[in-house]
C-alpha positions, 0 to 999 in steps of 0.5 A: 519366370521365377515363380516357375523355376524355383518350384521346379529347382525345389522339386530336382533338389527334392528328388535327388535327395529321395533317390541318394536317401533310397541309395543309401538305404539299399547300401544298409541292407546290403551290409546287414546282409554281408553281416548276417552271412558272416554270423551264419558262417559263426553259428554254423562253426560253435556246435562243431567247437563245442563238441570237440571241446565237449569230448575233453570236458565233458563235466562243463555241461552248462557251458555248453548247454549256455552256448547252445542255447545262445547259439539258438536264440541268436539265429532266431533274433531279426531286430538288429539291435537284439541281435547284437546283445545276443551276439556279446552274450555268445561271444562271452560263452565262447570265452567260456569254452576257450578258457576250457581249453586252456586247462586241456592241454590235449585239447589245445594240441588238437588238429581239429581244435586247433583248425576250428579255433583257426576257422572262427578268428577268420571268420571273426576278422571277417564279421569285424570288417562286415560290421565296418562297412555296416557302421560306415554306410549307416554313418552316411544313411544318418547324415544324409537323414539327419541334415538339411535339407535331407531331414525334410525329405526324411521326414516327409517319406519316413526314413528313419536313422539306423543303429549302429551294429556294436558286437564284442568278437571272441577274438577281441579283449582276449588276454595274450598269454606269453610263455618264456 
């Protein structure tokens, strides 16, 4: 009788570890996707804050054609790990154009600047949150992969653990800058 129970306890066991490993996979891609939505949502605002910017800085040509072509290149990038590195290069241009701001000071009173500007930190407070749940859920992925007895089912049907998805955001590390 235990040589036909064990097999079969082996065998539950093994798809119930296959199916959360299936589980969790899904909820990776889910993530990615709220991710990539949210930096969507980001390219879609930089050629509209680059040309009000452009209008009162207009001398700052490789500014602009540096967030241009970054803005390009990140749409472009599918492997996630590229994209982040692409992503921090972005985020630093984006710095760029705001210290451009800070020496227009008609820039900085401007409604369209200052609703643009207002529409890229949400956007930033949402891709932050997007990239918690995108980190959390691969945390999971890469537990379950990565422990016993996950890792023999892991290895067995080629589940392989996920990256982390680290980018700088605009918002993030700026100097707070304090008027008295």
């Amino acid at each position: 009788m235990a040589y036909i129970l064990i097999p079969i306890i082996i065998f539950i066991i093994a798809v119930w570890f296959y199916n959360r490993m299936i589980s969790f996979r899904q909820l990776v891609l889910e993530a990615e996707s709220g991710i990539d939505v949210q930096l969507k949502r980001r390219h879609d605002l930089v050629p509209n804050l680059v040309e009000v910017v452009r209008g009162y800085a207009g001398h700052e040509k490789s500014v602009f054609k540096n967030v241009a072509r970054l803005r390009s290149q990140a749409v472009d990038v599918k492997d996630l790990e590229k994209r982040a590195g692409v992503e921090n290069q972005l985020t630093q241009g984006l710095r760029s154009v705001f210290a451009l701001a800070e020496n227009y000071p008609d820039l900085k009173a401007n409604g369209q600047f200052i609703q643009l500007h207002q529409n890229l930190v949400l956007i930033e407070d949402e891709l932050q949150m997007a990239r918690r749940y995108y980190n959390g859920t691969v945390r999971d992925f890469n537990v379950l992969v990565q422990s016993f007895p996950g890792s023999l089912i892991a290895a067995r049907f080629g589940f392989k653990s996920k990256s982390f998805f680290e980018i700088e955001t605009a918002t993030e590390k700026a100097v707070v800058k304090v008027d008295l």
